[in-house]
NUTI-669867 format. One record per atom (N, C-alpha, C): residue in one letter; x, y, z. Coordinates in steps of 0.05 Angstrom, whole numbers, padded with zeros to 5 digits, always signed. Each point is the difference from the previous one (the first is absolute). Layout:
<rs>
AXYZ ...
</rs>
This chain:
<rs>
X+02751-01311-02743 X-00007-00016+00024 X-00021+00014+00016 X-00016-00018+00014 X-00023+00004+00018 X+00010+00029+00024 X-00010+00012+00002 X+00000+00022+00022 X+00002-00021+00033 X+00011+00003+00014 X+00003-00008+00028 X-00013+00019+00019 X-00023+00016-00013 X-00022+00013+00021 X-00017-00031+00018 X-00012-00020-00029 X-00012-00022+00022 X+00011-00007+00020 X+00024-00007+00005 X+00015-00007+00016 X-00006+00011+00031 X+00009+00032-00007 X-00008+00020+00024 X-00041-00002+00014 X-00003+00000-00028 X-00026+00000+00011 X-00011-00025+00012 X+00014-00025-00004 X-00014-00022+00016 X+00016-00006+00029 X+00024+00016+00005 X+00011-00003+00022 X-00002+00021+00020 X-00006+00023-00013 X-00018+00019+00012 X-00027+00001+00010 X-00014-00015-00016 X-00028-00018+00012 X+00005-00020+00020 X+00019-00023-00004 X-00001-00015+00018 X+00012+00017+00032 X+00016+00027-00004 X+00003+00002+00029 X-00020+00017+00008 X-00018+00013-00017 X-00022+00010+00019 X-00016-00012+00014 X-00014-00026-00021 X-00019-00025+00019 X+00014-00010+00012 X+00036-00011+00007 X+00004-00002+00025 X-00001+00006+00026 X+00002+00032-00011 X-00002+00024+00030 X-00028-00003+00005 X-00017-00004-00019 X-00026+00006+00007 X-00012-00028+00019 X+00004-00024-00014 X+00008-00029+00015 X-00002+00001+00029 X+00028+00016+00002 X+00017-00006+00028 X-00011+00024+00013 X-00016+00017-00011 X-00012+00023+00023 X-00031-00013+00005 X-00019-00011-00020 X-00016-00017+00003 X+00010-00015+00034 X+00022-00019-00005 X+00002-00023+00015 X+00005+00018+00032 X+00020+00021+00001 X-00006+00020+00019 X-00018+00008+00015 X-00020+00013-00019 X-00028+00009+00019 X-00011-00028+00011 X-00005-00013-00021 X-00021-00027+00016 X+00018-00017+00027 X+00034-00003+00000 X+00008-00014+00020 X-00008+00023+00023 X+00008+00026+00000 X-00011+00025+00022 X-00019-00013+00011 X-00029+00002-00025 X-00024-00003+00008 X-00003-00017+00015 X+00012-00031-00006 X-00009-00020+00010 X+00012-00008+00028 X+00025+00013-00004 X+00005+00008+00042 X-00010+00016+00011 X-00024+00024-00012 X-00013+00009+00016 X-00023-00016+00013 X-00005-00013-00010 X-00023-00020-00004 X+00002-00021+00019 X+00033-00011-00004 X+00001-00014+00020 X+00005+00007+00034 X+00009+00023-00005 X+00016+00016+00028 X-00026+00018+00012 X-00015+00005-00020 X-00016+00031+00004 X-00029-00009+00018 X-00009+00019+00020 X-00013-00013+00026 X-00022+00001-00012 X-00011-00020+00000 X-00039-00001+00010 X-00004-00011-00042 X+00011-00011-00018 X-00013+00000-00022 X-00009-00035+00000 X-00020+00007-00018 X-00024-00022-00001 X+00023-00029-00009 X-00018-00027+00003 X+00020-00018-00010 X+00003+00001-00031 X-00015+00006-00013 X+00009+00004-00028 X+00023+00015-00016 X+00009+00020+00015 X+00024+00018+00001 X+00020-00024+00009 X-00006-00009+00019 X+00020-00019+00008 X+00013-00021-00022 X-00022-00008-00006 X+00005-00024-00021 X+00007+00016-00027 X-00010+00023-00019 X+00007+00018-00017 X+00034+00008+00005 X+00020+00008+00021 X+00008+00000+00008 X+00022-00028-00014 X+00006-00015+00007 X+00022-00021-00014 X+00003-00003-00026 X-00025-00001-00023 X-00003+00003-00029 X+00014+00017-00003 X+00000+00032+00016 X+00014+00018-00009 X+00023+00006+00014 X+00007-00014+00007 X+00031-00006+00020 X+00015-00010-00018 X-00007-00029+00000 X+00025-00017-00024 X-00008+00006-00024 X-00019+00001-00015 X+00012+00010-00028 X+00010+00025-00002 X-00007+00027+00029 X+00020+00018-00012 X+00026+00005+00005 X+00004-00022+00014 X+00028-00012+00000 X+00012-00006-00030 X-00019-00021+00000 X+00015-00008-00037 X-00005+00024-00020 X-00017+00018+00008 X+00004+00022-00016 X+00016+00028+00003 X+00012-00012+00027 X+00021+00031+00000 X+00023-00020-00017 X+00003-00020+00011 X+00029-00022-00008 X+00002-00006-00029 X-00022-00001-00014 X+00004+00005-00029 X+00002+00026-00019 X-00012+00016+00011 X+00001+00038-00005 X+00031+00009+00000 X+00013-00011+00034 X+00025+00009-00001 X+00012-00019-00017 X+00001-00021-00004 X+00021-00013-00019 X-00004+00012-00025 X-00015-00006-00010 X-00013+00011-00034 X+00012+00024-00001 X+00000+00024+00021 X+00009+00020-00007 X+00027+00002+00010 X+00028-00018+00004 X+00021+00011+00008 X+00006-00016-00027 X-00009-00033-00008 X+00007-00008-00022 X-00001+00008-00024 X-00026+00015-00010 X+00005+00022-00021 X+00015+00020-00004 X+00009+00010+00017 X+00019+00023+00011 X+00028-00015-00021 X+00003-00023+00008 X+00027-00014-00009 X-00008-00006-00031 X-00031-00006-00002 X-00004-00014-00019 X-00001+00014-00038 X+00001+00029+00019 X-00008+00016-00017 X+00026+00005-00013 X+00023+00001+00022 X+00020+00007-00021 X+00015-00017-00013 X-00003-00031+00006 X+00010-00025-00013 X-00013-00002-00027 X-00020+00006-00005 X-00016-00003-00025 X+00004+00032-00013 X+00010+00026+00010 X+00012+00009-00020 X+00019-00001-00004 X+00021-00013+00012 X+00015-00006-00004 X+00005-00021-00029 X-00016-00022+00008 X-00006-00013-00028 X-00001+00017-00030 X-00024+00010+00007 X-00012+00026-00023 X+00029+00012-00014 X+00018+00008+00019 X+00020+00017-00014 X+00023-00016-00005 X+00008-00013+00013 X+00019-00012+00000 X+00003-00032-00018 X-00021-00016+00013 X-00007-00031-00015 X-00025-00004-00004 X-00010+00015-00023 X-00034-00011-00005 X-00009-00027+00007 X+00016-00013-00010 X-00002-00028-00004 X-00019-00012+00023 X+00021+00012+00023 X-00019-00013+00019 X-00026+00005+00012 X-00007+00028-00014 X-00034-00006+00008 X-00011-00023-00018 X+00011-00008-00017 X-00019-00031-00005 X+00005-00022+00016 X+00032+00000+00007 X+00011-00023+00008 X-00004-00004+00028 X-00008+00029+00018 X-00001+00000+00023 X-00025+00017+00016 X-00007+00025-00003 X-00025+00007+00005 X-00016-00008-00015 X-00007-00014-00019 X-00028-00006-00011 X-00004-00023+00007 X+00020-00024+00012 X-00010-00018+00012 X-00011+00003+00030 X+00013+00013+00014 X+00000+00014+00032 X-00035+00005-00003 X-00004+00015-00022 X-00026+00017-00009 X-00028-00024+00002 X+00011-00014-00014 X-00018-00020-00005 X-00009-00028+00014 X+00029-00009+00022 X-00004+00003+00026 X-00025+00002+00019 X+00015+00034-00001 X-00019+00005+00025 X-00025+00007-00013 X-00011+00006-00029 X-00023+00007-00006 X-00016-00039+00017 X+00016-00026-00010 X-00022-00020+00008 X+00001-00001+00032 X+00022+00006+00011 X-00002+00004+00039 X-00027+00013-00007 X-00011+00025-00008 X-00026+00021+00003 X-00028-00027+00002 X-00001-00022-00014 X-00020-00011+00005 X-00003-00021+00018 X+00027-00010+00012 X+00001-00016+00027 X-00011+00027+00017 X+00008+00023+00000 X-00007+00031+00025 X-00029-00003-00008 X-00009+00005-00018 X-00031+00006-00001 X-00020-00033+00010 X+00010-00012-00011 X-00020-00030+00024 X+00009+00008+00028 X+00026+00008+00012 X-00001-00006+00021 X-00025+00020+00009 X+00008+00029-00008 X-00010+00024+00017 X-00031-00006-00005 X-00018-00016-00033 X-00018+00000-00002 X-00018-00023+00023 X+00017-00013+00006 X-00013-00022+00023 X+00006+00009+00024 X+00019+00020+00016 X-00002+00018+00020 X-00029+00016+00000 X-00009+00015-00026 X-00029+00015+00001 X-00024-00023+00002 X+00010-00026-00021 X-00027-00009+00016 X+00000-00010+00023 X+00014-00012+00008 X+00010-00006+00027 X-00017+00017+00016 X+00009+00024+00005 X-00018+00028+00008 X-00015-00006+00001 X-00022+00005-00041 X-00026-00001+00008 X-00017-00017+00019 X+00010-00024-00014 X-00010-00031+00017 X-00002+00007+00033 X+00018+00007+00014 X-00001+00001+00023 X-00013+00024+00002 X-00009+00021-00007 X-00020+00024-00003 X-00020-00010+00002 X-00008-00026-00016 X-00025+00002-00018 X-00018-00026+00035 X+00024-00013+00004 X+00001-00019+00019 X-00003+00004+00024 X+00012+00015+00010 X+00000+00019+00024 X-00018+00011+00017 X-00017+00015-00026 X-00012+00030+00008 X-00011+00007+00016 X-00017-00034+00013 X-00010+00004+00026 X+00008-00010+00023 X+00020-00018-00002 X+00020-00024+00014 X+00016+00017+00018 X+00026+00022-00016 X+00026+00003+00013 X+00005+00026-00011 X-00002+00024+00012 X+00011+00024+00000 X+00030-00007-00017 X+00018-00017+00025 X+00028-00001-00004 X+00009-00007-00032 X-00022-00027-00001 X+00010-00008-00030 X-00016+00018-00023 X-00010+00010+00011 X-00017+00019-00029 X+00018+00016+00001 X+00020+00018+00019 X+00026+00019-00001 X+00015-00022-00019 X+00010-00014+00011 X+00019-00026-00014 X-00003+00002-00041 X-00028-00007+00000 X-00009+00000-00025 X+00006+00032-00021 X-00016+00023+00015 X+00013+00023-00012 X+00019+00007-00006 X+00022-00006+00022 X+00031+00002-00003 X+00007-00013-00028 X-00006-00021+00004 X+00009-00020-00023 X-00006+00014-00027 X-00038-00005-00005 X+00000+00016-00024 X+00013+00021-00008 X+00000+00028+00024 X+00008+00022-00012 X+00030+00003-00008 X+00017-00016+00015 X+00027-00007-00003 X+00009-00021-00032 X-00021-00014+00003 X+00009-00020-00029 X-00015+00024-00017 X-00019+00005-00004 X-00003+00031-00015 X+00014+00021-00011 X+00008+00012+00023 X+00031+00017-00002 X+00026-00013-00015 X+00003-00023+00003 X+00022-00007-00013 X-00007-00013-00031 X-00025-00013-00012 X-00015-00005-00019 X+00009+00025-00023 X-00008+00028+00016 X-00003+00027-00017 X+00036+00006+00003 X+00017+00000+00019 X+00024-00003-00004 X+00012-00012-00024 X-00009-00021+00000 X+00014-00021-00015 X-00011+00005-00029 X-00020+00004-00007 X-00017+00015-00028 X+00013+00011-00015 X+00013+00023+00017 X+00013+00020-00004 X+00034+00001-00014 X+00006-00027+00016 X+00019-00002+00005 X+00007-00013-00035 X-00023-00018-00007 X+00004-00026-00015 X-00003+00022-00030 X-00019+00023+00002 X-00007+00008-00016 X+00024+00028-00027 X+00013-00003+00035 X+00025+00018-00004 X+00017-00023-00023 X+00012-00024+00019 X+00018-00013-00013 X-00006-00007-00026 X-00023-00003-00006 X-00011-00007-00035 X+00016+00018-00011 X-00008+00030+00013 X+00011+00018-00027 X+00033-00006+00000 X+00007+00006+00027 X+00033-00008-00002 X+00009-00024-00019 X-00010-00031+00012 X+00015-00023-00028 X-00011+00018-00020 X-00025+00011-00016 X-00010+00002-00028 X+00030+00025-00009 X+00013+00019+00018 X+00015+00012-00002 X+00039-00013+00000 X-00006-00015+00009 X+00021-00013+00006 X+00007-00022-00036 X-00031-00014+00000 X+00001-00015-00024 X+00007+00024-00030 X-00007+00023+00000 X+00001+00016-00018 X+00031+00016-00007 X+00014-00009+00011 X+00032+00009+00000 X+00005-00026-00024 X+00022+00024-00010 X+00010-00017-00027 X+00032+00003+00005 X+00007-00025+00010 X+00019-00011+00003 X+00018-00011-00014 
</rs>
């Protein structure tokens, strides 16, 4: 039977880019109450400022879930491994495959957040300080989570291709 190192190593991956996620979503909510609180900054900070408010909201709120749920997740599926193979077909490889197609509803959204961005960048530039902040936020935020999610999708390949390779 297959070694249960993949296992470790894709649930070990997934809680680093959570921490990393939710420390991401950290600095930028900081930042962006500095921004909003902090005396004398231009309107573009202002408007820069909310892009990086609410999504690093959704990115501390997905960082911490991902990483308390792997925590559990990790030992249900070795549990499987040792106990009932079976169900990594019957039960993590569907979970797997799942959330591998959620990954391309995440990538339209986050990829129309960046253009979103650009557009209002590109729209802006000489119009509205506030919304050219508005626009940055956006891109650099649908950006950050784009390369998140990459990461994320690129991991889970190997996991199902590891998952599919158990001989049951």
């Amino acid at each position: 039977m297959k070694s249960k190192q993949f296992i470790h190593t894709y649930f070990k991956s997934e809680q680093i880019e959570s921490l990393l996620l939710l420390a991401i979503g950290l600095i930028t909510m900081t930042e962006a109450l500095y921004f909003l609180w902090g005396y004398n900054f231009r309107e573009f900070y202002k408007g820069l400022a909310w892009p990086l408010l609410w999504v690093g909201i959704v990115e501390v709120a997905f960082g911490a879930s991902i990483y308390f749920r792997s925590v559990v997740d990790v030992r249900k599926v070795e549990g499987y491994f040792n106990d009932d193979p079976h169900k990594l077909k019957s039960e993590e490889l569907p979970r797997m495959i799942k959330l591998m197609k959620n990954y391309v509803v995440y990538r339209w959204f986050e990829a129309i957040l960046s253009v979103v961005g650009v557009l209002l960048i590109i729209s802006m530039n000489s119009t509205s300080d506030f919304w050219m902040g508005i626009g940055t936020g956006l891109w650099f935020q649908g950006g950050v989570m784009l390369v998140s999610d990459y990461f994320a999708e690129r991991r889970g390949a190997v996991y199902i291709k590891g998952l599919e390779e158990i001989n049951v």
